[in-house]
C-alpha positions in Angstrom: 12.3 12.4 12.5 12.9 9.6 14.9 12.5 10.3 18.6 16.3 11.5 20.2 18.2 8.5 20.1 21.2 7.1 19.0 21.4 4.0 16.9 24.2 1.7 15.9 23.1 1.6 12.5 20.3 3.7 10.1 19.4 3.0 6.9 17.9 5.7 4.7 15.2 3.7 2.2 12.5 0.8 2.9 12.8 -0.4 -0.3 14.4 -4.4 -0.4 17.8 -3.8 -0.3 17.4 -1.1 2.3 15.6 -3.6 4.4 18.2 -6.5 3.3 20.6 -4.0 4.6 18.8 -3.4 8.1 18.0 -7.3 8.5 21.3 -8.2 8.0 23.2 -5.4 10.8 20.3 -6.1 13.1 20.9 -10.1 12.8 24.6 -9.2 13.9 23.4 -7.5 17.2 23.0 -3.5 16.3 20.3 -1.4 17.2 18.4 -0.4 13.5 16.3 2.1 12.5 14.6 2.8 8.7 13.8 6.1 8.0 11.4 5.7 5.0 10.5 9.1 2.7 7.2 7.4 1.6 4.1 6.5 3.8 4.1 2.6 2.3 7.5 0.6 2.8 8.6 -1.1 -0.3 10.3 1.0 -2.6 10.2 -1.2 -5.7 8.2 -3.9 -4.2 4.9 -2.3 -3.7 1.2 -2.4 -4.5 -1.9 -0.6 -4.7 -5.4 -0.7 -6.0 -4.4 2.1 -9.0 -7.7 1.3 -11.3 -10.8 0.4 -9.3 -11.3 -0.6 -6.2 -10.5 -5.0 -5.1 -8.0 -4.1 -8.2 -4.7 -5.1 -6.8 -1.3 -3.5 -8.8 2.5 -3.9 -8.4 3.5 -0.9 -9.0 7.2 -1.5 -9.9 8.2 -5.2 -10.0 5.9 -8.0 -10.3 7.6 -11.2 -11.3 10.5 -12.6 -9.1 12.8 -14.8 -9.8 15.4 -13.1 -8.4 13.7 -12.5 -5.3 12.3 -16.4 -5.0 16.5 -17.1 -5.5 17.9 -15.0 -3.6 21.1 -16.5 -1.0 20.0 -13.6 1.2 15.8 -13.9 1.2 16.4 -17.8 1.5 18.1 -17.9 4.9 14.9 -15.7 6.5 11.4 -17.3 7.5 9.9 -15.2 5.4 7.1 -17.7 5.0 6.1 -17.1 8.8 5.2 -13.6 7.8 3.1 -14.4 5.2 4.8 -14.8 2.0 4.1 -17.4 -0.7 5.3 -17.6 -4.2 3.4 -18.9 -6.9 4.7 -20.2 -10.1 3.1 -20.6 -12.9 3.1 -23.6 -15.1 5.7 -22.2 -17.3 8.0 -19.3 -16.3 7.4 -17.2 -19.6 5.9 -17.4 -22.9 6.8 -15.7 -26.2 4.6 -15.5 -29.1 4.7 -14.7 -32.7 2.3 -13.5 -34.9 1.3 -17.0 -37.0 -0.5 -17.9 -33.1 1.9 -20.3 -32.1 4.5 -19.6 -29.0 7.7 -20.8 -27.4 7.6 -21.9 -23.9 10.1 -21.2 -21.3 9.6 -24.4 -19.5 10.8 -25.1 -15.8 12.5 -28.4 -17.5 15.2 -27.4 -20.0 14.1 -31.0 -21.9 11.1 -29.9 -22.6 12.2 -26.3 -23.3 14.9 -27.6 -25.9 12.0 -29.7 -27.5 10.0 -27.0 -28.6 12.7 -24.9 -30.7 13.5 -27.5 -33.1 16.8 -27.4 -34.8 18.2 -25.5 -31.6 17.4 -28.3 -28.9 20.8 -29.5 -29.1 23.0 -26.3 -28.8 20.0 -24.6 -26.0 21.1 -27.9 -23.4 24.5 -27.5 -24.1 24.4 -24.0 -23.8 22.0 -23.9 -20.8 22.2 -27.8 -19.1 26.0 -27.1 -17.8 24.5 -23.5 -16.1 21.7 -24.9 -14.2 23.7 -27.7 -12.5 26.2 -25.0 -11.2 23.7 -22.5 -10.5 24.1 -22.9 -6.4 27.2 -22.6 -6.6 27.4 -19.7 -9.4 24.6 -17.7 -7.7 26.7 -16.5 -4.7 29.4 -15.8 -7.2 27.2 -13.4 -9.9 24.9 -11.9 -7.2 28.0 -10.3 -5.8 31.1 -7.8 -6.2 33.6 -8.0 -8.1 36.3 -10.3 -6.3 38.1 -13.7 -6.8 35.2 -16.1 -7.4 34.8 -18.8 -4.8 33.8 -21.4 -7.8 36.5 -19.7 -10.8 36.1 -22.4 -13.3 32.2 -22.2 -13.5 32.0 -18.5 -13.3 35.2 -18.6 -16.0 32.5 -20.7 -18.3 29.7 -18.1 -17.4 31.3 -15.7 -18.5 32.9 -17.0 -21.5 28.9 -16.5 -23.1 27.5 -13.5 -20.8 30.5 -11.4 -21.7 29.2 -11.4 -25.3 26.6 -9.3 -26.8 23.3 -10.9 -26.9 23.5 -10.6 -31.0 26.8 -11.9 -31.1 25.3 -15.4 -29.0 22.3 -16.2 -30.9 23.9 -15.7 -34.4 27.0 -17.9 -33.1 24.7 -20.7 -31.6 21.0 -20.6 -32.7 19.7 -21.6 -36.3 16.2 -20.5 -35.5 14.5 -17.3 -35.5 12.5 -18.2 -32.7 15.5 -19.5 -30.3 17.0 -16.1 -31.3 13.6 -13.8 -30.2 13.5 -16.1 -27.3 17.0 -15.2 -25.9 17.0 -11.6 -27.6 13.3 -11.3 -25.1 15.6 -12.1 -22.0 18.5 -10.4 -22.8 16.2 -6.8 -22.8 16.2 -6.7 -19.6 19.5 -5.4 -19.4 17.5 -2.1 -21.4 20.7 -2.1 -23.3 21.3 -2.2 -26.3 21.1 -5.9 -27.7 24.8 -5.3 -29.8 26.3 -4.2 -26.4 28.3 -6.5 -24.1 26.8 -8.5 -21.0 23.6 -8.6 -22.8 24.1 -12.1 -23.1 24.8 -12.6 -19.2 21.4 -11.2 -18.5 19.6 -13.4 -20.7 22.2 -16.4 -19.0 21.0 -15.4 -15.5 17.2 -15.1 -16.0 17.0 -18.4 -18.3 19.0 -20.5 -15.7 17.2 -19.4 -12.6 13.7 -20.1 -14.8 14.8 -23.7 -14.9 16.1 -23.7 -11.3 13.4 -21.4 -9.2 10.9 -20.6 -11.9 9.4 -16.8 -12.5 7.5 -16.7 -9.0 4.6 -13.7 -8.3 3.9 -13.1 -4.8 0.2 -14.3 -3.8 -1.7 -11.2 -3.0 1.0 -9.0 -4.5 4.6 -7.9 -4.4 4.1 -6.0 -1.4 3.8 -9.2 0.8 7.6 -9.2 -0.2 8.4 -6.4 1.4 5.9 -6.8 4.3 7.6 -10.0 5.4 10.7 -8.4 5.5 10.1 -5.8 7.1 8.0 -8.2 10.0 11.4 -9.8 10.2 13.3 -6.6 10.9 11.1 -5.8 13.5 11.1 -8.9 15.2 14.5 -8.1 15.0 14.1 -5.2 17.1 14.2 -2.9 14.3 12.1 0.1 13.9 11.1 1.7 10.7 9.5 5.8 10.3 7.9 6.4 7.5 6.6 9.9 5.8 10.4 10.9 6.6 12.1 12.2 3.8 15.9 12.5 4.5 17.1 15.8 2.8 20.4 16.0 5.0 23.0 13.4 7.0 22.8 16.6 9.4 19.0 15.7 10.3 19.4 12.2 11.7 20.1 11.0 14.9 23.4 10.1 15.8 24.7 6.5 14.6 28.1 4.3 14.0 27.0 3.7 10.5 24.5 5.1 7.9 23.9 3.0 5.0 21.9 5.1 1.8 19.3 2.9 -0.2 19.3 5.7 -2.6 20.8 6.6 -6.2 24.5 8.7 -6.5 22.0 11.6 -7.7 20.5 12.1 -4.2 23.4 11.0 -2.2 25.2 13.9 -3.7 22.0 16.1 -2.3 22.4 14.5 1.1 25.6 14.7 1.6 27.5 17.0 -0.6 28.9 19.3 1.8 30.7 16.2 3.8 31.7 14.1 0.4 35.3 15.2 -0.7 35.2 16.8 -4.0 37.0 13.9 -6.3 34.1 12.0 -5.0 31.1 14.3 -5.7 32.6 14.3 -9.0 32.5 10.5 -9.9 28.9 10.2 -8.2 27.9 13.4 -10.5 29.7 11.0 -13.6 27.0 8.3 -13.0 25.3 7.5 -16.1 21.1 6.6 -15.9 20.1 4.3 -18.6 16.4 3.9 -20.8 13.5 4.7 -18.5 10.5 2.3 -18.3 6.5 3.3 -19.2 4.0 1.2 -17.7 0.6 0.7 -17.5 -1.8 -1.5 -15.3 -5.4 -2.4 -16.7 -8.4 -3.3 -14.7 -9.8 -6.2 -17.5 -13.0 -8.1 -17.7 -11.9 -11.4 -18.3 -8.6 -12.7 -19.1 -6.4 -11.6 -22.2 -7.6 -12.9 -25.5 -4.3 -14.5 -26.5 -4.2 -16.0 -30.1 -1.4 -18.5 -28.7 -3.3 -20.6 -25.9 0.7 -21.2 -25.0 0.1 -18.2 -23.7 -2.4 -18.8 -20.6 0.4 -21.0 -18.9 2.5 -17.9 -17.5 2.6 -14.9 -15.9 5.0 -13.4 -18.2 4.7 -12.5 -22.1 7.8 -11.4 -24.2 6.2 -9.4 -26.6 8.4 -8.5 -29.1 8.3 -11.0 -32.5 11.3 -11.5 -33.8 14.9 -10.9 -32.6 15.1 -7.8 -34.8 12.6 -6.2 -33.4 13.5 -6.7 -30.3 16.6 -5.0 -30.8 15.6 -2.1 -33.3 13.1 -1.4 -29.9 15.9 -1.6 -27.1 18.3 0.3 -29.5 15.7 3.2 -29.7 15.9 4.7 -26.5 20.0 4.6 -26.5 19.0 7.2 -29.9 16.4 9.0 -27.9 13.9 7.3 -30.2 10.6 5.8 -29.1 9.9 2.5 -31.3 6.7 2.6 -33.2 6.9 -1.5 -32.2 8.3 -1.6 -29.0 9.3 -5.0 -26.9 6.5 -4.7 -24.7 7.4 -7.1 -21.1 3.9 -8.3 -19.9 3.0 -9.8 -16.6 -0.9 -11.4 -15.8 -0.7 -12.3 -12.3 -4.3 -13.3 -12.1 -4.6 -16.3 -13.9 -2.5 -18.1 -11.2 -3.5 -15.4 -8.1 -7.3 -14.5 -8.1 -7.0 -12.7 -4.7 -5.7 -9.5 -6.7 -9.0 -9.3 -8.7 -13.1 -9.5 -7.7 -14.0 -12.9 -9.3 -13.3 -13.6 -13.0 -11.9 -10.5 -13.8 -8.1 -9.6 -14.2 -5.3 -7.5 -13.8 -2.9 -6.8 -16.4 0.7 -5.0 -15.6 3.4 -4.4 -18.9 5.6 -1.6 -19.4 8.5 -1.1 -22.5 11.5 0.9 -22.5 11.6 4.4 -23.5 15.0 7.3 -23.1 15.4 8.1 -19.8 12.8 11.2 -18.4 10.9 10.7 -21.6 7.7 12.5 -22.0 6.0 10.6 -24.9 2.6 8.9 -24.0 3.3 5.1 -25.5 -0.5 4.1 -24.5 -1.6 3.4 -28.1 2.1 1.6 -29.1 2.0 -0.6 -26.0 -1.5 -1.4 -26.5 -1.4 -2.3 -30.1 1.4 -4.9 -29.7 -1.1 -6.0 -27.0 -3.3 -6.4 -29.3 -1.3 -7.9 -32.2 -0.6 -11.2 -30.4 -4.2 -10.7 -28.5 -7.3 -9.6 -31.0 -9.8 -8.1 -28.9 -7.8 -7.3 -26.6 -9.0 -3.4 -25.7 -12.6 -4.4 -25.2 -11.6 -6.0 -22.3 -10.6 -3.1 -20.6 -12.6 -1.5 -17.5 -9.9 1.0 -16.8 -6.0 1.7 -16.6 -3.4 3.6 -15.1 -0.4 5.0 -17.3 2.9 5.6 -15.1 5.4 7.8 -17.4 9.5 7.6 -16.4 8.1 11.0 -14.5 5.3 9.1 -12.5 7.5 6.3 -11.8 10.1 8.4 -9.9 7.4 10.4 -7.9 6.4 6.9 -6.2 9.8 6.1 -5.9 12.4 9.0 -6.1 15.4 6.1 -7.1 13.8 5.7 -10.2 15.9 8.4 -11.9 13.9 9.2 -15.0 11.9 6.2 -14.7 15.5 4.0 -14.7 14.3 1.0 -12.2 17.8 -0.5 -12.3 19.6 2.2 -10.3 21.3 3.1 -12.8 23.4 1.9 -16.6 24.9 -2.4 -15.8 27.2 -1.7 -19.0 30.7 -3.5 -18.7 31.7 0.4 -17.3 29.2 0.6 -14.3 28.2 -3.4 -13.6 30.5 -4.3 -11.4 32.2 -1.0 -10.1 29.1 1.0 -9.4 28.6 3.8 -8.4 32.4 3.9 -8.0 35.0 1.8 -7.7 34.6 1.8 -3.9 31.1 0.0 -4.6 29.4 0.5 -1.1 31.7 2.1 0.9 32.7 5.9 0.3 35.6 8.3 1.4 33.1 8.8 4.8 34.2 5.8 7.3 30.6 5.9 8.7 28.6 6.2 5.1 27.9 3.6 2.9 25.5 2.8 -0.4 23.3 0.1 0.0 20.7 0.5 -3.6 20.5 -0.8 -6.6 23.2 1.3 -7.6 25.6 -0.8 -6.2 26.5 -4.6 -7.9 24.8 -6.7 -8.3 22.5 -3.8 -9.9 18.5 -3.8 -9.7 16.2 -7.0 -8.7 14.3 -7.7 -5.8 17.0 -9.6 -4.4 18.3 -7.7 -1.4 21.8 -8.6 -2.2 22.9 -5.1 -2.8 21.7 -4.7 0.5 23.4 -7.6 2.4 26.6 -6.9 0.8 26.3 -3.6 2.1 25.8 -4.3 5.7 28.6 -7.0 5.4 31.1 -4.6 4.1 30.0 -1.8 7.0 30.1 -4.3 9.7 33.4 -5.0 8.7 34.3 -1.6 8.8 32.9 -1.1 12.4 35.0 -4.0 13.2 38.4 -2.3 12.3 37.7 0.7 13.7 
């Protein structure tokens, strides 16, 4: 624990919204501190040599869009500390299994071109989004209140309320368009028939064409580095190796804002929460866990579509049925024998995470939550569908189960990296619908478990601090 001090403000969690969260109250004057469980800062932003040695892996996120995009990140010199974002030539590709692909394209002209009988409905579907999208951003990325732009987020949500099935067989013709959108929309891990799916697909396709899908050069550590260089220019000061197992054991503060799940809130603090409380935190529903893998290869992926070699992220999946028979598996308790397999290859465009001409590979699909089925072999042969030859370029892996996932970062409930279910129940009232504050004036939620839900975007964070600053402010 900390020296004996008083703070204005702690935050429990290093991970980006905790540090969003402690950039933010320290930018507003308060005296900050981070108590961190691990020994790296990061949370979900981290990386580590986990194959062989000059091997560098992300070991949670690894493409950011969101992050790149952020209203929060953007207002920081992040830059000064030694971030860069790269993008790739094209923000994702998607193959199929005759070797040809479709190209998520930074222009939506040229992403329209490529899917044929769809080019018409994709830029009147997608065109009207990425005009509005600075205006729409500080809307979405935030909770639920009276939108400061109505009419653009009324048209948003007009399509994202809509199941991602329901969309594509109302607007696209082709099978491709549809495992193209039905590719984006899994990243909701919900079911594809369930509403909102559509809104994640919306979000991720429009901030493509706006931002691109950036990696960080060097890893996604350097995202969480920078921040937390800010903080302490700040004045901040972060402990790490300092799990917090009881509000009882820190120093005295105004505030303390959580960058952790309901699930160990309720261990923290259950003695001081009010029972109706514990209750709707103990209600919290975890969705699909994830089950990654990172390869040490030889030489790049041996993709069949060359379209391929122009991202850093691969949809592999085929068609739109598949995609959805895999993301409805896990909602069963089923683990698909095909599943949709999310695929990032950082090296092509950042050779300082590799010795020379060799490569790192990072992918992971979506299994039930706390699963404890090995999907090596599945994940590897969809690899190797779309990229013959793919296993002899392997020097060596590491597999991460839902299990391992939560030991490097205990809010990854069962190996559930978006804090938690972003269903129409918990996506904009989460965990409660108190959102960030709770019935403790000086306690707040700060995680992914709060709206906007998971993303390296630190808004979870920021909205956080705003709402306890305003609560310091009345009291």
């Amino acid at each position: 624990m900390s020296p004996a001090k008083s703070y204005d403000a702690i935050v429990v969690g290093a991970g980006p919204n905790g540090l969003a969260a402690a950039i933010e109250l320290a930018r507003a004057g308060l005296s900050v501190c981070i108590f961190e469980a691990n020994e790296m800062i990061g949370g979900g932003a981290r990386s580590a040599e986990l194959t062989l040695p000059g091997f560098v892996h992300d070991i949670c996120s690894a493409v950011h869009p969101l992050a790149a995009g952020s209203p929060f990140f953007s207002k920081l010199p992040l830059t000064q500390y030694g971030l860069q974002f790269i993008n790739p030539p094209a923000p994702l590709a998607h193959p199929f299994d005759d070797g040809s692909a479709v190209l998520l394209h930074r222009s939506v002209e040229m992403t329209a071109e490529g899917l044929g009988p769809d080019a018409k409905a994709y830029k009147k579907l997608v065109g009207p989004l990425v005009q509005d999208w600075s205006d729409l951003a500080g809307d979405l990325l935030a909770p639920l209140r009276l939108p400061r732009h109505p009419l653009k987020v009324a048209r948003f949500g007009f399509y994202g309320i809509r199941s991602a099935r329901s969309l594509v067989q109302s607007l696209f013709k082709d099978d491709r368009t549809r495992a193209l959108f039905g590719g984006l929309a899994a990243h909701s891990f919900l079911s594809l028939d369930q509403r909102t799916t559509s809104a994640f697909a919306l979000v991720l396709t429009t901030v493509a064409h706006v931002i691109g899908w950036p990696i960080a050069r060097g890893g996604s550590q350097k995202i969480s580095d920078a921040l937390a260089s800010h903080f302490r220019e700040l004045g901040g000061e972060i402990f790490t190796g300092v799990r917090v197992k009881s509000l009882a054991e820190l120093p005295r503060a105004q505030v303390v804002l959580c960058d952790v799940t309901p699930r160990q809130l309720l261990g923290m603090a259950a003695d001081e929460l009010p029972s109706g409380f514990r209750r709707k935190l103990q209600r919290y529903r975890y969705g699909p866990g994830a089950f990654k893998i990172d390869w040490a290869l030889r030489g790049p992926v041996p993709w069949k579509a060359v379209e391929c070699f122009q991202a850093a992220t691969v949809h592999l999946g085929g068609s739109f049925e598949e995609i959805s028979a895999s993301e409805s598996a896990p909602w069963r308790g089923q683990h698909s024998d095909r599943p949709f397999v999310l695929v990032c290859q950082p090296t092509l465009f950042d050779p300082t995470r590799a010795p020379e001409g060799q490569h790192t590979l990072w992918a992971y699909c979506h299994v039930p939550n706390g699963s404890t089925f090995d999907m090596t072999e599945r994940i590897e042969n969809q690899i190797e569908r779309f990229a013959p030859g793919f296993r002899e370029q392997i020097l060596a892996k590491n597999v991460m189960s839902p299990a391992n996932l939560e030991e490097h970062n205990a809010n990854l409930i069962g190996g559930d990296i978006n804090g938690g279910v972003q269903d129409l129940r918990q996506l904009f009232t989460r965990p409660t619908i108190r959102t960030y504050s709770t019935p403790l004036k000086s306690l707040y939620i700060c995680s992914s478990s709060t709206p906007p839900g998971g993303g390296v975007h630190g808004m979870c964070g920021y909205h956080a601090a705003r709402a306890a600053l305003r609560g310091m402010s009345d009291s």
